[in-house]
C-alpha positions, 0 to 999 in steps of 0.5 A: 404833607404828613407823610409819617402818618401816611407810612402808618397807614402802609405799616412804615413808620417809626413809633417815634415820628408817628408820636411827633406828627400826631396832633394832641386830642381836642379837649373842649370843657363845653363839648366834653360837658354836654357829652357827658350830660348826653350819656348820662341821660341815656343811661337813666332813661333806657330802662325806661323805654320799651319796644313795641311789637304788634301783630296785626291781620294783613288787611291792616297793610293798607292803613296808612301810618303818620310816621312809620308808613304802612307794614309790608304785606305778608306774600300769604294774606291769612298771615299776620303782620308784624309792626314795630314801634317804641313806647316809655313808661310814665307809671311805675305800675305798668302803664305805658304810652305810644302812639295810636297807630303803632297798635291800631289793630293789633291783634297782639302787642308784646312790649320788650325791656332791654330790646338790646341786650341779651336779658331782653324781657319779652311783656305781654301788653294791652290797650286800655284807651286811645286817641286816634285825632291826637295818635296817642295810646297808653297800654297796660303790662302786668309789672310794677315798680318800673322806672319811669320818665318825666314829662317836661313843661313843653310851653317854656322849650326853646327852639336850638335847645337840645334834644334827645330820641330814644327808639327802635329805628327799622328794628334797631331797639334802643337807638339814640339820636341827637339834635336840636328843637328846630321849631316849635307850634307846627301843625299838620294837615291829616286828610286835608284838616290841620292838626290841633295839636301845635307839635315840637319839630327836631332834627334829631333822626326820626325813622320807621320804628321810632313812632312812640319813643320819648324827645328828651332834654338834656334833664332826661324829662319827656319834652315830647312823643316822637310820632311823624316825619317830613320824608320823600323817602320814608326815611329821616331828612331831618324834620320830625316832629313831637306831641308835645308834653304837655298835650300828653298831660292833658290827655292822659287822665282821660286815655286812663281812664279808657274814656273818649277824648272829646274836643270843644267847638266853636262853629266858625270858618276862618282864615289868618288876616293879612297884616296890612288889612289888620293895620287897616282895621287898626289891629295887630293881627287877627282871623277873619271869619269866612262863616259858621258852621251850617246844617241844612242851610242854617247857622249853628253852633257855639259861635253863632248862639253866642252872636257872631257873625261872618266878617268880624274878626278874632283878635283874642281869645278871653283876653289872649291876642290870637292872630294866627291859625296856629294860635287859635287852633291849639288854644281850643284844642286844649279846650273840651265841651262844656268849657266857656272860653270869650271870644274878642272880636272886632266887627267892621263899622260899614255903615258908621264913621268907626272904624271897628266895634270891639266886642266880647263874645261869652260862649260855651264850646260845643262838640262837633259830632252833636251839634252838627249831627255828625258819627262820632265813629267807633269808640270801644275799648276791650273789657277788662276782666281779671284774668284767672288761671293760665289764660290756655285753652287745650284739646287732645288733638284727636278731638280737633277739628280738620282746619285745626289740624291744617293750622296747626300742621298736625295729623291728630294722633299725637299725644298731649295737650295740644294748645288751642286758644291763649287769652292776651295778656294771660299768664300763658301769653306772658309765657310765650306759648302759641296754638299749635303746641303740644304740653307733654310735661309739665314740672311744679316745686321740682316734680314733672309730671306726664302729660299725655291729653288735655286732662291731664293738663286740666287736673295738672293746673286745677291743683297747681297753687296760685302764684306758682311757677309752671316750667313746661316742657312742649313739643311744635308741630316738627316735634321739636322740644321747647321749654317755657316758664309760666307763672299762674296769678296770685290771688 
């Protein structure tokens, strides 16, 4: 019993007892050394790691996001959805990745540096490509030079190896977990299909917000992208799970280049071989074909061309042994159209006295949404034209119409330049400003000048030299002054 220390608790013990009960501090040299290999990490990667925010319209609250669950609806269905996410910079020159469902229909996307602190920098951001089958997204910000983190080589990580998530868990920016891999090669059913994607499984906590941040190792390298849990709650129960680095890398070459990602097919339906059938065939292991792919009743595809039929059995790919599902379905999606890959098979011999013919199939992947004459759906990323000027629109509020002045909350007699559209990503976005303010001065190289209407504002930026900095001073719709910097591009 120590009771010492129970009267220190009560404010009753001596000084001198308390210092002879107390045991001495653990000093592990192994824990004390991946602590320190921890916090290291963190502090070189943080800068690294953003925070994503969306606005979305409310008819998104009926999507349903892998990972982070839909957004609330709004009580109003005209007001716009918040989302929250996480994203890292992988290029120096202002890309960023997260997943595809943090900004799936995002009508504005700002991405904070240092959400935690109070030097929080608020970065206007868009989408330059996307992949909605493996949930990735690389977005663009107007800043160079940033910090960035290195992708890992995910084939060679080992299940109980360390593991590290950076995230915004419900709103909590910057938010570090601990764990370990649990497992490796996971995939998941989406809408009844399983995934292609052989995804890392860790027990470092995953939650609403977390979707997009990095899986690191105790290097700081990205081993993964943190895009869904297993949850009955929605909360984290341990099992999450990461695109793997190197599926990053295969695709990122093509999310930059805001092409479409486009998958090999090889038109065959087929189940895992149970063990002792495939001893029975003389195999280790192996997929049995239940068919190929049809149309109308016929045949098709790559598989079928090539000369396979339904009953034989996969037992390699160009020389490979496959004898999982999960093998084969990350090997070809790794795989694009046009790549010619050897299908091993072995073909029961119902006739002969062999047991099995053991035969190579050369053939070239096809792409699903052609051969089986399939919508490949909608694929459009927005137009990137250089944005010149401020990126504002304005209007002397006189001069708008009724439902502008109900939005806006304005009886159309104030003075200024009421602000009417922002362009995304343009200086004014970057600025922070939104329809419904009221520029009423504006100050370049220390000298404001009175803006009374919309024309004073156009003639103000018409003279305003390329690169410079704006400070405007703006009134909202209860006529309370607030301040914004905005900075015009340089040419």
């Amino acid at each position: 019993m120590r009771f010492p220390v129970l009267a220190v608790c009560l404010g009753l013990s001596t000084l001198s007892a308390f210092a002879q009960t107390t045991p001495p501090p653990v000093s592990t040299p192994a824990l004390l050394a991946v602590q320190n290999d921890v916090t290291q990490v963190v502090t070189r990667v943080k800068p690294s790691v953003v925070t994503v925010v969306c606005e979305k319209p409310s008819s998104a609250a009926k999507d349903v996001d892998d990972g982070d669950g839909p957004p609330m609806p709004p009580t109003d269905p005209t007001t716009p959805l918040s989302s929250l996410g996480t994203g890292w910079v992988f290029r120096a020159d202002g890309l960023i990745i997260t997943n595809y469902h943090v900004v799936r229909d995002a009508t504005s996307i700002r991405v904070l540096f240092n959400a935690d602190s109070e030097d929080v920098e608020r970065v206007a951001a868009r989408v330059i490509g996307y992949d909605p089958d493996s949930d990735l997204a690389v977005l663009k910000v107007n800043r160079t030079n940033l910090p960035v983190l290195e992708l890992a080589d995910s084939d060679v990580v080992q299940t109980g190896q360390w593991a590290i998530a950076v995230g915004a868990p419900f709103e909590q920016p910057q938010s570090v977990t601990l764990g370990v891999l649990s497992a490796t090669g996971r995939h998941l059913d989406k809408n009844g299909t399983p995934s292609t994607i052989a995804y890392l499984q860790t027990d470092a906590s995953i939650n609403p917000g977390n979707s997009g941040g990095p899986l690191l190792d105790l290097n700081g390298r990205v081993v993964g992208l943190n895009t869904a849990i297993l949850s009955p709650s929605r909360g984290s129960a341990g099992i999450g799970f990461s695109i793997p680095a190197n599926t990053i890398k295969r695709l990122l070459p093509v999310l930059v280049a805001g092409k479409q990602v486009k998958r090999g097919f090889v038109g065959v339906q087929y189940t895992r071989l149970a063990p002792s059938v495939a001893r029975e065939f003389g195999l280790d292991g192996g997929l049995q074909i239940g068919a190929l792919a049809q149309k109308k009743g016929a045949s098709i595809g790559p598989a079928n061309d090539a000369g396979v039929r339904a009953g034989d059995i996969i037992f390699g790919v160009d020389g490979r042994s496959i004898s999982t599902t999960e093998e084969f379905r990350g090997l070809i999606g790794t795989k694009a159209p046009g790549d010619k890959i050897t299908l091993n098979i072995a073909r029961p011999d119902f006739t002969g006295t062999t047991n099995v013919q053991k035969l190579a199939f050369p053939l070239v992947l096809g792409e699903r949404t052609v051969v089986m004459g399939e919508d490949g759906g909608n694929f459009s990323i927005p137009t990137d034209t250089p944005i010149t000027g401020s990126g504002l629109s304005v209007s002397d509020a006189k001069s708008l119409t009724d439902k502008q002045k109900t939005d806006f909350k304005l009886k159309g007699t104030e003075s200024g330049a009421v602000v009417t559209d922002i362009v995304p990503a343009s200086p004014a976005d970057e600025a922070d400003l939104v329809a419904g303010l009221r520029i009423v001065r504006a100050r370049q190289s220390g000298k404001w000048t009175d803006i009374a209407s919309a024309g004073d504002w156009k003639a103000f930026e018409k003279r305003s030299s390329p690169g410079t900095h704006l400070l405007l001073q703006l009134r909202d719709p209860n006529d309370v002054t607030v301040f914004r910097l905005m900075v015009l591009p340089a040419k």
